[in-house]
C-alpha positions as CSV (number, residue, x, y, z in Angstrom):
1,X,-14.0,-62.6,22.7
2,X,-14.2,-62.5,19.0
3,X,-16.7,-62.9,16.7
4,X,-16.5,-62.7,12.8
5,X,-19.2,-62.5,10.4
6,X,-19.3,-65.0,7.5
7,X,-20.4,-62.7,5.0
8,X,-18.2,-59.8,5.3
9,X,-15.6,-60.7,7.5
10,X,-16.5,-57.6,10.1
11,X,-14.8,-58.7,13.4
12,X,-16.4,-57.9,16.5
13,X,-15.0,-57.9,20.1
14,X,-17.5,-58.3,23.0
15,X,-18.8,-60.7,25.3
16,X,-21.3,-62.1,22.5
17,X,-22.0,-61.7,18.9
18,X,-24.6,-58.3,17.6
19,X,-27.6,-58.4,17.0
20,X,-26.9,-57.5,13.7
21,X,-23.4,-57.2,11.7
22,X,-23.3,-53.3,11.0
23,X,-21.4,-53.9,7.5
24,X,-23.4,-56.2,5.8
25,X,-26.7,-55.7,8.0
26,X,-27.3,-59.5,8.0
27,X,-29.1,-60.8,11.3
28,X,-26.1,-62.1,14.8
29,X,-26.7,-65.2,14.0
30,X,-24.4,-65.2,10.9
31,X,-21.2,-64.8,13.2
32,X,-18.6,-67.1,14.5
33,X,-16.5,-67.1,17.0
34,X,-12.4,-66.7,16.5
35,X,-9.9,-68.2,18.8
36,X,-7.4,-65.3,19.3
37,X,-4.3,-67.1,18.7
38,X,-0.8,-66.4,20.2
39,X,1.4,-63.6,18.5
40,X,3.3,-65.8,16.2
41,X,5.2,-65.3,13.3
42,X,2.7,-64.5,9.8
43,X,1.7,-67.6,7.8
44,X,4.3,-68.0,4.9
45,X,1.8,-68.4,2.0
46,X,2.7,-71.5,-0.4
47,X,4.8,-70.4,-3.4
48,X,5.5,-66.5,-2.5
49,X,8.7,-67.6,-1.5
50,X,8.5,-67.4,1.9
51,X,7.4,-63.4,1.8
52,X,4.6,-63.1,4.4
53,X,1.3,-61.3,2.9
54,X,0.5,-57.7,3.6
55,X,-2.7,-56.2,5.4
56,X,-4.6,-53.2,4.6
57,X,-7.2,-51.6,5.7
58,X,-10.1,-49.5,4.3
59,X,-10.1,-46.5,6.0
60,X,-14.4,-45.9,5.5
61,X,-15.7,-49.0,6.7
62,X,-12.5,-51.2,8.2
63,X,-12.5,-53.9,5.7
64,X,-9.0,-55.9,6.1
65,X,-7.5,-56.8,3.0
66,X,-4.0,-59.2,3.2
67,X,-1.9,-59.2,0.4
68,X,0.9,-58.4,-1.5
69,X,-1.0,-55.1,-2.7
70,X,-4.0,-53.0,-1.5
71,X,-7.1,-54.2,-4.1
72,X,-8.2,-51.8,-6.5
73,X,-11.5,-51.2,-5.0
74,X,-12.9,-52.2,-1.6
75,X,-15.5,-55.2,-2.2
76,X,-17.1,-53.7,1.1
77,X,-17.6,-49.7,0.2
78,X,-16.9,-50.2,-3.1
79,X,-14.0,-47.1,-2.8
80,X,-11.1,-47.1,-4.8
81,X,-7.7,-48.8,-3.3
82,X,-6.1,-45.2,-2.8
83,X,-8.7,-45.9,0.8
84,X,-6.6,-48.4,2.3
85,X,-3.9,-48.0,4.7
86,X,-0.9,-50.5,5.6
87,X,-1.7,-52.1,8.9
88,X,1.3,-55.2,8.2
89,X,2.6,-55.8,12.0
90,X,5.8,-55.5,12.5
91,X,7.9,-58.9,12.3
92,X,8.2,-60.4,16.2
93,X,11.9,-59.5,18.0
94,X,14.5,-62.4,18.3
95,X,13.0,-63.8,21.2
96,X,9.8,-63.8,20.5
97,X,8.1,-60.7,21.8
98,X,6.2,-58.5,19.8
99,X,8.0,-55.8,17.9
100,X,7.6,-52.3,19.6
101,X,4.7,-49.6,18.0
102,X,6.5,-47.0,15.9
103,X,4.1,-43.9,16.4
104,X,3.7,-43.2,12.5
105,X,5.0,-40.0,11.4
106,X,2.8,-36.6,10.7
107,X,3.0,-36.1,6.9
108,X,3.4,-32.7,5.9
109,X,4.3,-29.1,7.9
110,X,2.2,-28.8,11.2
111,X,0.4,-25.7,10.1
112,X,-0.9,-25.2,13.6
113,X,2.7,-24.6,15.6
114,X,3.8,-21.2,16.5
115,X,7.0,-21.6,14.5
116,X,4.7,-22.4,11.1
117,X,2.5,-19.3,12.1
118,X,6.2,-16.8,12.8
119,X,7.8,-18.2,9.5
120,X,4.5,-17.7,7.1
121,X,3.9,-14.0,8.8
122,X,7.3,-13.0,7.6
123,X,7.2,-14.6,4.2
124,X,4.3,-12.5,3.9
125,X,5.7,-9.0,5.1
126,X,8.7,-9.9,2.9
127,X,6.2,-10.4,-0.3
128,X,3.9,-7.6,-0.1
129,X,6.6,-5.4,1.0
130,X,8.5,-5.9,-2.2
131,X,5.3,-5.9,-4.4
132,X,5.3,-2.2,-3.0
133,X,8.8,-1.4,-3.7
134,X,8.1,-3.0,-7.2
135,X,5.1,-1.2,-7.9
136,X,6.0,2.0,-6.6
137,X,9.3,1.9,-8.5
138,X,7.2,0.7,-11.6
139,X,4.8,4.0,-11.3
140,X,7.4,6.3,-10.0
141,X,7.9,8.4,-13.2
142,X,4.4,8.6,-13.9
143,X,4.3,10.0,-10.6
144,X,7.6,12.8,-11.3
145,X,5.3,13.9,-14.6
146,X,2.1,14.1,-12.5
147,X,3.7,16.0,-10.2
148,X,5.4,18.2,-12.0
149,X,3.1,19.2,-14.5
150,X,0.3,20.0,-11.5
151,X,3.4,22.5,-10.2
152,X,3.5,24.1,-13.7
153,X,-0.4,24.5,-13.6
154,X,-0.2,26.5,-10.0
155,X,2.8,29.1,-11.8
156,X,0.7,29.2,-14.7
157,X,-2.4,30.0,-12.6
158,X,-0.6,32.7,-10.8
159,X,0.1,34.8,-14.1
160,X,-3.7,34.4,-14.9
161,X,-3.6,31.2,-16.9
162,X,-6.3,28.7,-16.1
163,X,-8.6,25.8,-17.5
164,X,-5.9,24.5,-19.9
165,X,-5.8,20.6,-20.8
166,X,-2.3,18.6,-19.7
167,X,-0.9,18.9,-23.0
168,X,-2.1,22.9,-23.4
169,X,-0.6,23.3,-20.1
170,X,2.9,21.7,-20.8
171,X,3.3,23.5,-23.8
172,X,1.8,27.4,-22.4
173,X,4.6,26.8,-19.3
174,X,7.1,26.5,-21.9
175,X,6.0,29.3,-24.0
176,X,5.9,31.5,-21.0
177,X,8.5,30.7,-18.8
178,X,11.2,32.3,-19.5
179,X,14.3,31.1,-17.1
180,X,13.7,29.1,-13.8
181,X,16.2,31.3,-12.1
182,X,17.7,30.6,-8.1
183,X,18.5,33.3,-6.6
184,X,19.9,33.9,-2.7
185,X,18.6,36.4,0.1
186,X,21.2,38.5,-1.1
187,X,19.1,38.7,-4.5
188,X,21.9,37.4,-6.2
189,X,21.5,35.0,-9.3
190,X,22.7,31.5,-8.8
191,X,21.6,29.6,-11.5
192,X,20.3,31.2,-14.2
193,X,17.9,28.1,-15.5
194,X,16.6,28.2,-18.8
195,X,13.2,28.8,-21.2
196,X,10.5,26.5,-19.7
197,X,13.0,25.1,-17.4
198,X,12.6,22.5,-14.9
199,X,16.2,21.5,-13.8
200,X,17.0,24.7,-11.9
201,X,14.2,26.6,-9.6
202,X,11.7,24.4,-10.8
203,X,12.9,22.0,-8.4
204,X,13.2,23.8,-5.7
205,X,10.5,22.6,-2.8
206,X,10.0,24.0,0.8
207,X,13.2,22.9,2.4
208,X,15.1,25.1,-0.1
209,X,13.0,28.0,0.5
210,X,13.7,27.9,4.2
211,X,17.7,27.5,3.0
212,X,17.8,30.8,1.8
213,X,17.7,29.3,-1.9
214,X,14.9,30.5,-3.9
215,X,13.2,30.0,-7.0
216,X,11.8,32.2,-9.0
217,X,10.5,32.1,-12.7
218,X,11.1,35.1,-15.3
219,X,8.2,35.1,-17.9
220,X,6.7,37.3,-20.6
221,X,2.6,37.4,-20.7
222,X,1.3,39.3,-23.6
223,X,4.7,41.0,-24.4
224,X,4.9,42.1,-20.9
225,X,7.6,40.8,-18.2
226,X,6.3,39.2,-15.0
227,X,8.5,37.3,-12.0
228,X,6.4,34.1,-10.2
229,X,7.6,33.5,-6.8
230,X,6.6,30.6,-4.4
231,X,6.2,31.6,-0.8
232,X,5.5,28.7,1.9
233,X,4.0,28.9,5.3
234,X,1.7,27.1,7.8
235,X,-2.2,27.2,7.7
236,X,-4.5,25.9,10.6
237,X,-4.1,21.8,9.9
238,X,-0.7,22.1,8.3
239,X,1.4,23.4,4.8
240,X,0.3,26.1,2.5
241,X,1.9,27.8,-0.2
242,X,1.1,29.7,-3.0
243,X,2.8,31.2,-6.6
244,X,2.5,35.5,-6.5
245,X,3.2,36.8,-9.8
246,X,4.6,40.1,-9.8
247,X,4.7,42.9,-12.6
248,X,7.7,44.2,-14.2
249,X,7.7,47.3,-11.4
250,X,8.7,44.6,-9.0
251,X,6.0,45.7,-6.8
252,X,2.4,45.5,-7.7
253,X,0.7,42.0,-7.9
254,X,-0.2,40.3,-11.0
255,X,-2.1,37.0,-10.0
256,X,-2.2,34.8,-7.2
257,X,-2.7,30.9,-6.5
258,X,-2.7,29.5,-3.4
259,X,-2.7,25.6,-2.3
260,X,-2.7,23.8,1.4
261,X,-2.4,20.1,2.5
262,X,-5.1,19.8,4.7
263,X,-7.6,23.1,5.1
264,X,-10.9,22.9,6.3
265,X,-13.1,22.2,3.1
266,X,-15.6,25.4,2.4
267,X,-13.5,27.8,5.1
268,X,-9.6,27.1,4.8
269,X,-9.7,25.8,1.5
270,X,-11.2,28.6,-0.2
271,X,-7.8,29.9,-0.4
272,X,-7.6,27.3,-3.4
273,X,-11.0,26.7,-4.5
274,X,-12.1,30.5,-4.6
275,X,-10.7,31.8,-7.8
276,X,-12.6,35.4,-6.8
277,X,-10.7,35.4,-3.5
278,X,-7.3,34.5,-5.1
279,X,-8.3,37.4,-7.6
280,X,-8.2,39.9,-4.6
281,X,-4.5,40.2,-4.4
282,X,-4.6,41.4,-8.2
283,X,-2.7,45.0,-8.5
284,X,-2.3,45.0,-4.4
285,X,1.1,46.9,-3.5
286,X,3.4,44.5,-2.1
287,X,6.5,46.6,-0.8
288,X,6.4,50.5,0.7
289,X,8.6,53.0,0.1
290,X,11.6,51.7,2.4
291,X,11.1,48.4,0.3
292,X,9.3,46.4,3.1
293,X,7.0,44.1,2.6
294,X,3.1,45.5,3.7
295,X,1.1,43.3,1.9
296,X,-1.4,41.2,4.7
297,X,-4.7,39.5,5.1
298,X,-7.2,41.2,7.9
299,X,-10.7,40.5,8.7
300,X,-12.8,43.1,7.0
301,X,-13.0,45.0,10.1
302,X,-9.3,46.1,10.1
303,X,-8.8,46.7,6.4
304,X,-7.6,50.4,6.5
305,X,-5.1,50.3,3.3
306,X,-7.4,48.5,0.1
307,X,-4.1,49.1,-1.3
308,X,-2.1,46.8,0.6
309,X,-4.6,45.1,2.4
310,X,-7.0,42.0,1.4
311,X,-9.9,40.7,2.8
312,X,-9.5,37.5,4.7
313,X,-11.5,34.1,4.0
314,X,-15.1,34.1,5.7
315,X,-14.7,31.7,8.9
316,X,-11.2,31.0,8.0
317,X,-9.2,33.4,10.1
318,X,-6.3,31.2,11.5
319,X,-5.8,30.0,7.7
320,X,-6.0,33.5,6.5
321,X,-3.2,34.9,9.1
322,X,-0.8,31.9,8.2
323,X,-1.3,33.1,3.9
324,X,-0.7,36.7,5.5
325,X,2.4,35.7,7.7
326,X,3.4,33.5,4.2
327,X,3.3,36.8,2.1
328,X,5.3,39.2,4.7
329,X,8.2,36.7,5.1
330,X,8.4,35.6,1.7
331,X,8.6,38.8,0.1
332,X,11.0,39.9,2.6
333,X,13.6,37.0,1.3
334,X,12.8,38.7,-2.5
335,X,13.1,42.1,-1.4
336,X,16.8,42.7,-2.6
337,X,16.2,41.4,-5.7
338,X,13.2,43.5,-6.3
339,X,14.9,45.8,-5.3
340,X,17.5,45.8,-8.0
């Protein structure tokens, strides 16, 4: 059974009336009971022209509103008319049976199904990948002069130079440097390259080292003529190299940098950060007599030669017999040419 209060108009359904109406909190005794009438056709409503009146519902407290509109503001909640929701039955079929539910239809994307979850994953690879293409594009030539102007640094620490600014730096490599030269194993000049060049041996890297194509940079310090090679090897984590700058005899050292990717700090990486290390290698003889290469790095123990022989790093003795290996090979690929 039904029961509808006269105040509100809340509709109950049970066996009798509440105790109290829950809208409008007035006392049972203010309901009525409703027939429930057969399913018939909507009341035609006198001069609508024969258009049957809407319902809506208020979605907070279930106030039914029949019209041709939703109101603008629920007498019962006092919320706006954006609250209320079409509940207009569907018209009867032709003989008389009610019209079938139509299950209403999901607004919007279901954010919860796994084909929503694929689609947005890979929208989102596809965006921040090319943010990182754009940005790394965007800051690649910063990059180029970062990079080469810390490579001009290491040559220009080999022949002695340090603690320069950029701009001091830039400008000393090109007052120096005379010719960026290639040459082959066969000591032969391939490519002359020019004063503080950086087209030709300049950029040369690792790969062309091991190619039998090497760089090597023709300078004047103080009136006096110096070559800067770049040797590469293998520490105990991974790469070294280093920049040997050689006097004008072709066999005595002038300076000496050294760098590494990834060298224990305070034992491995001392062959960069120790500048009195480094400074070791200064007037060491690099080739004998015959014109091979005899300079090496030994524990203390085995130095025999001073002449030909440094020091190695305190603790650091794998790293110190890759920079030893690194100076006997690459000074045998520049032997012919010092030895010209």
């Amino acid at each position: 059974m039904k029961y509808k209060c006269k105040l509100c108009g809340y509709v109950h359904e049970g066996d009798k009336a509440p105790d109290k109406c829950p809208m409008c909190q007035q006392s049972g005794d203010i309901f009525e009971q409703i027939a429930e009438a057969a399913p018939q056709q909507p009341a035609q409503p006198a001069g609508d022209g024969g258009k049957p009146k809407k319902k809506f519902k208020c979605k907070l407290c279930g106030y039914v509103h029949e019209g041709d509109k939703a109101p603008d503001k629920c007498p019962m909640c006092m919320q706006t008319g954006d609250i209320f929701e079409d509940i207009t039955p569907a018209p009867p079929q032709a003989d008389g049976t009610p019209a079938p539910a139509v299950p209403a239809k999901k607004k919007g994307v279901d954010t919860n199904s796994n084909a929503y979850i694929i689609m947005y994953s890979c929208l989102m690879v596809v965006i921040v990948a090319f943010l990182l293409a754009f940005i790394s594009s965007a800051l690649k030539p910063t990059q180029d002069v970062n990079v080469a102007l810390d490579k001009k640094k290491q040559v220009l620490a080999a022949l002695n130079i340090r603690g320069l600014d950029d701009k001091e730096s830039a400008a000393k490599y090109s007052e120096v440097v005379e010719a960026d030269a290639v040459i082959d194993t066969d000591g032969n000049v391939t490519d002359k390259g020019a004063k503080g060049g950086e087209a030709a041996g300049f950029k040369l890297g690792s790969a062309d080292y091991k190619a039998g194509r090497l760089a090597i940079y023709e300078c004047t310090v103080d009136g006096q003529k110096k070559y800067v090679v770049p040797v590469y090897g293998m520490g105990l984590w991974g790469p070294i190299w280093g920049y040997i700058a050689v006097n004008e005899d072709g066999k005595t050292v002038y300076g000496a940098y050294f760098n590494h990717d990834s060298e224990t700090a305070g034992l491995g990486a001392e062959i960069k950060d120790s500048r009195a290390w480094q400074d070791k290698f200064i007037g060491k003889t690099i080739y004998d007599a015959s014109g091979t290469p005899v300079l090496k790095v030994l524990k203390l123990s085995e130095v025999k030669d001073p002449q030909t022989q440094v020091d190695a790093v305190t603790g650091a003795t794998l790293t110190s017999n890759g920079v030893s290996d690194m100076l006997i090979e690459g000074f045998g690929k520049y032997r012919k040419y010092f030895g010209k």
